[in-house]
MITI-673206 format. One record per atom (N, C-alpha, C): residue in one letter; y negated, z, x. Coordinates in steps of 0.02 Angstrom, whole numbers, padded with zeros to 5 digits, always signed. Example, Ala and Ser with C-alpha at 12.3 -4.5 7.8 and 13.67 -1.06 7.14 Angstrom:
! residues 2
A+00284+00390+00660;A+00225+00390+00615;A+00165+00390+00660;S+00112+00354+00642;S+00053+00357+00684;S-00002+00394+00645;
END
This chain:
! residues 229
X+00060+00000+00042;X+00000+00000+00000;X-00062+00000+00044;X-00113-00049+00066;X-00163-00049+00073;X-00201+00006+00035;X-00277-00001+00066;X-00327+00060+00036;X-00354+00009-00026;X-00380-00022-00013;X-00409-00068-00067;X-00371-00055-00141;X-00299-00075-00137;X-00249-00073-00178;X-00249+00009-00200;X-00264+00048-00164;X-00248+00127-00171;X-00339+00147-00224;X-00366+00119-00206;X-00431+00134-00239;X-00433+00114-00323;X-00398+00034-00312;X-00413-00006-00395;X-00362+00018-00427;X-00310+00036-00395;X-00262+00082-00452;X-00288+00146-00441;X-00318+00179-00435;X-00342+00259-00447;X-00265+00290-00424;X-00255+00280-00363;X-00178+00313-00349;X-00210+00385-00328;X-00245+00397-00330;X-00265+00468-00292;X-00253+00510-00378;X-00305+00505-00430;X-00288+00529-00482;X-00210+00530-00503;X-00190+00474-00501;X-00101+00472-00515;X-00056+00529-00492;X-00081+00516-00420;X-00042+00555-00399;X-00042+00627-00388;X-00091+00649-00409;X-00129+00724-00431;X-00100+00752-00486;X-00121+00716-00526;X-00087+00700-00612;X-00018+00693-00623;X+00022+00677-00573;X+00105+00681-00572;X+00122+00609-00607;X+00055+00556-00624;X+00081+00497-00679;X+00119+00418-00615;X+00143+00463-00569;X+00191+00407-00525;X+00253+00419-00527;X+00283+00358-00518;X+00360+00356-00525;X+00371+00363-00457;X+00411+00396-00449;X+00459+00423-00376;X+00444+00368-00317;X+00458+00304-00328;X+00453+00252-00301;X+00353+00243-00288;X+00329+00250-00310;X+00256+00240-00326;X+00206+00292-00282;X+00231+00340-00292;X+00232+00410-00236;X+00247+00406-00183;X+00302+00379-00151;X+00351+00393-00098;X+00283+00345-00061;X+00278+00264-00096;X+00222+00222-00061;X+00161+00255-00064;X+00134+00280-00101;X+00078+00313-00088;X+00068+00359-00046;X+00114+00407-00009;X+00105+00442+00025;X+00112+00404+00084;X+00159+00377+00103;X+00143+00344+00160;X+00096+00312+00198;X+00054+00288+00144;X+00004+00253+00159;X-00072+00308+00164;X-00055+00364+00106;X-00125+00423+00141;X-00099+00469+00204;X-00054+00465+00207;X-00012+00509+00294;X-00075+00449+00344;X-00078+00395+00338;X-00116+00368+00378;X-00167+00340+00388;X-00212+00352+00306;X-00281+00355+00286;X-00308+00427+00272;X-00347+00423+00325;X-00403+00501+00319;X-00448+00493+00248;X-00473+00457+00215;X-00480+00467+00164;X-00459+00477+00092;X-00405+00437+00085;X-00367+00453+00050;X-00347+00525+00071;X-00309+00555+00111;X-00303+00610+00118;X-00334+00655+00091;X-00393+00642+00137;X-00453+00692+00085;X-00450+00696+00037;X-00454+00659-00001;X-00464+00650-00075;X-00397+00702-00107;X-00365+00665-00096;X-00299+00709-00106;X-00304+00787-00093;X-00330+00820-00050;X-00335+00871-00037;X-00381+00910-00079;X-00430+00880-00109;X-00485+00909-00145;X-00466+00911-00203;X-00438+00858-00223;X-00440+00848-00300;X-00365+00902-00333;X-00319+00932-00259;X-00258+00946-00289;X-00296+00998-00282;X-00335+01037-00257;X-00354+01110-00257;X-00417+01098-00339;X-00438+01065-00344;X-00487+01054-00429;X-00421+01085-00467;X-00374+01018-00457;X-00321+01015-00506;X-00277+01086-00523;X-00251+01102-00467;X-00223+01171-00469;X-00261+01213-00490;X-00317+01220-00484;X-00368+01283-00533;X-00391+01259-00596;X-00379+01205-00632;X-00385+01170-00696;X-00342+01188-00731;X-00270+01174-00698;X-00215+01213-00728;X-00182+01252-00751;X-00238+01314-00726;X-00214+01382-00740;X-00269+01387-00792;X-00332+01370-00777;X-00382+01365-00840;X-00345+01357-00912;X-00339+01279-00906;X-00303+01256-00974;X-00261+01316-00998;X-00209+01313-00945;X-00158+01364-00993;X-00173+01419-01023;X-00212+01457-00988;X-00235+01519-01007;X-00281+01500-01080;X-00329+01451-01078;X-00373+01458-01133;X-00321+01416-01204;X-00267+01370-01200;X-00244+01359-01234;X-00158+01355-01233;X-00118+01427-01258;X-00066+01436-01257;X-00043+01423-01331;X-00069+01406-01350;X-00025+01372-01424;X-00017+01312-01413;X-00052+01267-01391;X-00022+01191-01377;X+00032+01164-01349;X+00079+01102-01370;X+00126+01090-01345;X+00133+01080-01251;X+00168+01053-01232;X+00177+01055-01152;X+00143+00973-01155;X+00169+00929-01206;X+00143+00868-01191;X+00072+00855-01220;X+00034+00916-01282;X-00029+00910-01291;X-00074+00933-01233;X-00066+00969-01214;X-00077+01008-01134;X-00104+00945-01088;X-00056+00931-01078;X-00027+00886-01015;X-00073+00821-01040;X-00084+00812-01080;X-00132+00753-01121;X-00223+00774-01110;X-00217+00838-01116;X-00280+00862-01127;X-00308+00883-01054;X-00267+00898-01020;X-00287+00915-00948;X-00294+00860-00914;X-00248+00797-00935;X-00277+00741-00900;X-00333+00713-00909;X-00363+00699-00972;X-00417+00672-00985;X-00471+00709-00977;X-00467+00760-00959;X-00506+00815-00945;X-00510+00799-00867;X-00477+00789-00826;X-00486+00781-00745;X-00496+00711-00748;X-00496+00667-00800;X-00523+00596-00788;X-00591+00599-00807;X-00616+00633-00840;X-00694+00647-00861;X-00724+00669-00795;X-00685+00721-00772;X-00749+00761-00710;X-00729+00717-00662;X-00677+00669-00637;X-00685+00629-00596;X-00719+00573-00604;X-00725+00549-00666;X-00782+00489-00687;X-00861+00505-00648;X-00869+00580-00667;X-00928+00583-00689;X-00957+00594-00604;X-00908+00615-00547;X-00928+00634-00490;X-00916+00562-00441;X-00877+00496-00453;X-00875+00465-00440;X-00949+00429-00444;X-00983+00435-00495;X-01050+00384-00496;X-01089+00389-00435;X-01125+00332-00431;X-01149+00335-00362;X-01234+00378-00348;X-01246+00397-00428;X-01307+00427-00422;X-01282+00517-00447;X-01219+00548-00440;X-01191+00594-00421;X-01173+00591-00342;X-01130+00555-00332;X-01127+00546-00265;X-01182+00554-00220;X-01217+00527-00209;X-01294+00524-00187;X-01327+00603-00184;X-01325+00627-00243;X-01333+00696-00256;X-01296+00743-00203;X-01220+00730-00225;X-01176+00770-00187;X-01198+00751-00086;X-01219+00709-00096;X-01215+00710-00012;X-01300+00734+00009;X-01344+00736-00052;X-01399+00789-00024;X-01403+00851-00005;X-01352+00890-00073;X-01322+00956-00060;X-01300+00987-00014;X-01232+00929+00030;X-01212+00942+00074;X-01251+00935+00151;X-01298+00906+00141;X-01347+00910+00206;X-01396+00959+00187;X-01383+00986+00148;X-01469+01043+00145;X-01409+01102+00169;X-01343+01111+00139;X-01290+01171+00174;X-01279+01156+00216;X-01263+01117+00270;X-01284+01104+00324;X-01316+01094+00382;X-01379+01095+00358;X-01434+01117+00393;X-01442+01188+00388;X-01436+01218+00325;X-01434+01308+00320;X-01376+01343+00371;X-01340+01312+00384;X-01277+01355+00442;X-01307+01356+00494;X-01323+01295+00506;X-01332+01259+00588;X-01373+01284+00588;X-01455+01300+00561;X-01507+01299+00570;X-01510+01415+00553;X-01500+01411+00522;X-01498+01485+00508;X-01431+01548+00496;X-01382+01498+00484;X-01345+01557+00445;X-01300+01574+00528;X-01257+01500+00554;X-01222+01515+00628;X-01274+01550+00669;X-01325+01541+00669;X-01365+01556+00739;X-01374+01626+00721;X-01401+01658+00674;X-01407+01724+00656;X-01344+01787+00662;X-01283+01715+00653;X-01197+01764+00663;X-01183+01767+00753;X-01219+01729+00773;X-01195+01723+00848;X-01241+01760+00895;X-01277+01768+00874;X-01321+01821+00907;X-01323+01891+00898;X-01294+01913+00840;X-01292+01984+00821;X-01334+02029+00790;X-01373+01962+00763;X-01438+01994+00725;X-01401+02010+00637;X-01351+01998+00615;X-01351+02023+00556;X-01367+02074+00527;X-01376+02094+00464;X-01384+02159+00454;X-01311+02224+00471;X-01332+02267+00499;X-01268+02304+00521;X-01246+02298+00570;X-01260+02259+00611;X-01236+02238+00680;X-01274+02276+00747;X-01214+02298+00778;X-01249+02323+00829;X-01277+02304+00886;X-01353+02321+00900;X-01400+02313+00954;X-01394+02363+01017;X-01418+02315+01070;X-01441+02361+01125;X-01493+02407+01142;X-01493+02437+01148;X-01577+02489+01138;X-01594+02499+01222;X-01667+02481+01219;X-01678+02519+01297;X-01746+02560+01289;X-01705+02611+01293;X-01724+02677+01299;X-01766+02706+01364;X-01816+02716+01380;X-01851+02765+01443;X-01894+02823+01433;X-01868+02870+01475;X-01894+02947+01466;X-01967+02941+01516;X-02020+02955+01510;X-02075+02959+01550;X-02097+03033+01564;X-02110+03047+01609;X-02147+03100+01653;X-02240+03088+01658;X-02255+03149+01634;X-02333+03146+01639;X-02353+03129+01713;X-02390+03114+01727;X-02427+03068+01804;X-02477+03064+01790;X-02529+03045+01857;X-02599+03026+01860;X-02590+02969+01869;X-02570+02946+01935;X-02560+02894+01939;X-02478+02875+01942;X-02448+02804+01936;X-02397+02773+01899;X-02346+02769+01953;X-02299+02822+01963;X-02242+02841+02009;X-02186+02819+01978;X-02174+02792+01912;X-02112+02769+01879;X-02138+02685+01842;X-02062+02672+01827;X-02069+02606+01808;X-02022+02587+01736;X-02033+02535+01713;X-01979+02535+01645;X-01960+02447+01644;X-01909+02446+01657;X-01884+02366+01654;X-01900+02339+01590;X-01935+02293+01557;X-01928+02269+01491;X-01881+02206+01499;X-01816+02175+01482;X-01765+02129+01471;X-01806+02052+01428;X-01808+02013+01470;X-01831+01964+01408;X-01806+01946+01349;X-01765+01970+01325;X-01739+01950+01261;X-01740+02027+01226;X-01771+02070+01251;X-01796+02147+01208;X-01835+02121+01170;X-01816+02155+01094;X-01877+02137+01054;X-01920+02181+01051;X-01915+02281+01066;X-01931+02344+01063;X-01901+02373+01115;X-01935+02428+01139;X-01933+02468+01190;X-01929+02528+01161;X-01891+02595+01188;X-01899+02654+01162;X-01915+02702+01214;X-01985+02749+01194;X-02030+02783+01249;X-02004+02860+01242;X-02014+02898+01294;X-01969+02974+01253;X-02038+03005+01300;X-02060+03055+01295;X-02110+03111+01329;X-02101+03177+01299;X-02093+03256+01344;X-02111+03309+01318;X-02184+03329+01321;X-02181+03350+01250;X-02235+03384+01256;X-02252+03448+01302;X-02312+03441+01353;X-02299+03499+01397;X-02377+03534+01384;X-02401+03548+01311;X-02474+03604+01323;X-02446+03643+01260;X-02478+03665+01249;X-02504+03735+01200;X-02505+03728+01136;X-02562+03668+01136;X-02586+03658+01075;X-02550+03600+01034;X-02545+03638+00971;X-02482+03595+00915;X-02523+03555+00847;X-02568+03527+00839;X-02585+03503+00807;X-02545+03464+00765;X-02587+03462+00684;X-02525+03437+00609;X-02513+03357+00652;X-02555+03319+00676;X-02556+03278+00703;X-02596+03254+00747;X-02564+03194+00833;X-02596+03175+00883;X-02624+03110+00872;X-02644+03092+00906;X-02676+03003+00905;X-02658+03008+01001;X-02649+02936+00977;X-02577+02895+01040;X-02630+02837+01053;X-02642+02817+01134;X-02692+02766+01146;X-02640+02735+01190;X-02613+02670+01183;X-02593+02648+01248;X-02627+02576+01252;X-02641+02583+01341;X-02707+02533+01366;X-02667+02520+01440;X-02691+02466+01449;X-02702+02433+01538;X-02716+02498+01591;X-02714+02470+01657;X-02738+02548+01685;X-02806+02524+01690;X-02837+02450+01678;X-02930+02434+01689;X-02942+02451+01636;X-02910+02466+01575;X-02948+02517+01489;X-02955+02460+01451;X-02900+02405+01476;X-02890+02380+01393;X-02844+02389+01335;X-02844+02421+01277;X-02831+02449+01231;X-02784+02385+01205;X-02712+02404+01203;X-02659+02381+01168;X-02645+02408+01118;X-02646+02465+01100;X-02611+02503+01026;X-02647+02579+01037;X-02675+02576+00967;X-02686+02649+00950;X-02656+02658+00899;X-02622+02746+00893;X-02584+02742+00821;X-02578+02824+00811;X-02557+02867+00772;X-02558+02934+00753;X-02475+02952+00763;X-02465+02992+00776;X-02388+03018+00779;X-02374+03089+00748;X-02333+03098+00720;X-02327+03190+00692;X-02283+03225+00754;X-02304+03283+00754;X-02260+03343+00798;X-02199+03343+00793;X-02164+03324+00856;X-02088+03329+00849;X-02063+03415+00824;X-02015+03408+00814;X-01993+03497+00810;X-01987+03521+00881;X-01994+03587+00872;X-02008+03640+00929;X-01936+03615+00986;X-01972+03598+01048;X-01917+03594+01080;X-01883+03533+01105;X-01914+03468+01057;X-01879+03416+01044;X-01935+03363+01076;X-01916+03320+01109;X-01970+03272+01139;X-02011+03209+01095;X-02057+03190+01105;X-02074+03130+01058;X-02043+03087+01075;X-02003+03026+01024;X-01986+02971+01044;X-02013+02917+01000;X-02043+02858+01017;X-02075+02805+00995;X-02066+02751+01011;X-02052+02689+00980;X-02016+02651+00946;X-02087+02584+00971;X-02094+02562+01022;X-02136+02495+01044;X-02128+02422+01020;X-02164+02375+01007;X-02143+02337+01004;X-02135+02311+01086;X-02090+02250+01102;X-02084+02232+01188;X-02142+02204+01190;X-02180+02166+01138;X-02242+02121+01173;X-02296+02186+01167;X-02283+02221+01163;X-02369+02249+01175;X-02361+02300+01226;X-02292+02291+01285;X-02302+02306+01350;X-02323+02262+01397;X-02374+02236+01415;X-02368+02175+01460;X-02351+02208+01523;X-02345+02167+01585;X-02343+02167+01649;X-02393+02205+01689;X-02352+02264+01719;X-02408+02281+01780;X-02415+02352+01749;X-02465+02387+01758;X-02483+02478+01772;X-02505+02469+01681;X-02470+02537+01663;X-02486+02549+01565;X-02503+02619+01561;X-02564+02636+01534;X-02552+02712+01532;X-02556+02738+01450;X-02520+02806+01442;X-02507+02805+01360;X-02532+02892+01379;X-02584+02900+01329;X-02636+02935+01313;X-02633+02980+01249;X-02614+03037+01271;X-02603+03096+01194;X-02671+03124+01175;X-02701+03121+01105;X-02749+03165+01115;X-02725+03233+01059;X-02762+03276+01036;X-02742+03338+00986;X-02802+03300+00933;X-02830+03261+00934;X-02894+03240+00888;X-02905+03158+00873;X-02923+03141+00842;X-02945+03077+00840;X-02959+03045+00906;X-02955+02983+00933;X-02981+02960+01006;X-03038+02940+01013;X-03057+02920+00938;X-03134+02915+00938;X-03179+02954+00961;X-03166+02992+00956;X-03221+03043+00986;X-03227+03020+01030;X-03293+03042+01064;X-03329+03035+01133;X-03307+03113+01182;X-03292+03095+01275;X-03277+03146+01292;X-03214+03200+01282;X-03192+03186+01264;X-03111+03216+01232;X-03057+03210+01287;X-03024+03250+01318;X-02983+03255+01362;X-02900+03266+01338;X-02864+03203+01361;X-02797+03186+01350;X-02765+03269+01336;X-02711+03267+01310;X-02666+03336+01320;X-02613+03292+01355;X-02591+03232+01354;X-02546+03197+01401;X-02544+03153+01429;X-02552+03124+01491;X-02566+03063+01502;X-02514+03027+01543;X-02482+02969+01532;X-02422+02941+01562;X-02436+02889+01588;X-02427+02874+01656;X-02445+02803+01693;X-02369+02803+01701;X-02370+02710+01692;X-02315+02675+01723;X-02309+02611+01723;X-02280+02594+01755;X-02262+02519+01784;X-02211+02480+01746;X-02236+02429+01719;X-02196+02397+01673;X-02172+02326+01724;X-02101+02341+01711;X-02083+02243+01747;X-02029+02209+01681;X-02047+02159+01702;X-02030+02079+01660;X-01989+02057+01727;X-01898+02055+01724;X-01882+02030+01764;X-01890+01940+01758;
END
């Protein structure tokens, strides 16, 4: 059986449908064992078919085996009519390039990296020591998206809340922000984004008051050396 011949007789439906004679089958298979499309076809339409089948039965168990068998066919000759047209078709192959582009473009790349939700990340974590000037350093990883900063508090005074300045060591101002009092005992830890460490000397600035103020003297002050390998 040629393909041509396999198309104008609808041997793919036939043979889905069980409406081949032994002899009719035996040629038909031989001939999709060595057409990839036909195959295909075959493969799709027996998994439609097999879940049609259990449909039918279930929604109509009073009907005979040969009203059935009548009704399920013309029933899989309708939805195959209707997906055969070429302005379904057409359709169907837009669908399949817009899901296609969604894997490739978002859904694989998001699974291969480990960004899903629930998935576990690497954290880089650094404990800092108060300094004047910048005796420690903190690797930032280029593919860090956040950094995590840890400092004890080392004065007296416990205020409901601090204000947090971190700047350049020439006093240009990257992030100001408020933080609450860790519990007694327990160090601050804060949560950076990686881009708003740049390269080179960073110092991060505790006050007990607003920073606005004029004249106001740090309760902590942390120099350090940030590298970008």
């Amino acid at each position: 059986m040629e393909h041509t011949e396999a198309v104008a007789s609808q041997a793919v439906e036939k043979y889905v449908l069980r409406e081949m004679t032994e002899e009719e089958a035996l040629e038909f298979e031989q001939h999709f064992f060595t057409c990839k499309e036909c195959a295909d076809d075959v493969t799709a339409e027996s998994v439609f078919a097999d879940t049609a089948r259990a449909v039918f039965a279930d929604s109509k168990p009073i009907a005979s085996e040969a009203e059935r068998k009548s009704s399920f066919s013309d029933q899989i000759r309708a939805f195959f009519s209707v997906f055969m047209r070429p302005a379904a078709l057409a359709c169907a192959s837009v669908v399949l390039a817009v899901i296609t582009a969604y894997q490739g473009l978002v859904l694989i790349p998001s699974l291969r990296d480990g960004r899903r939700a629930g998935a576990p990340q690497q954290l880089f974590a650094y404990h800092l020591k108060e300094s004047v000037r910048g005796s420690q350093s903190i690797v930032v990883p280029s593919d860090a998206s956040n950094v995590t900063l840890s400092f004890e508090p080392r004065w007296e005074e416990r205020p409901a809340k601090y204000s947090c300045v971190l700047e350049t060591e020439n006093g240009t101002r990257l992030a100001a922000f408020d933080v609450s009092p860790p519990a007694p005992g327990e160090p601050f830890i804060i949560l950076f984004p990686a881009s708003s460490l740049p390269s080179g000397s960073v110092v991060l600035q505790i006050y007990g008051q607003p920073s606005s103020q004029p004249n106001q003297t740090p309760l902590g002050r942390y120099v350090f050396d940030v590298q970008r390998p």
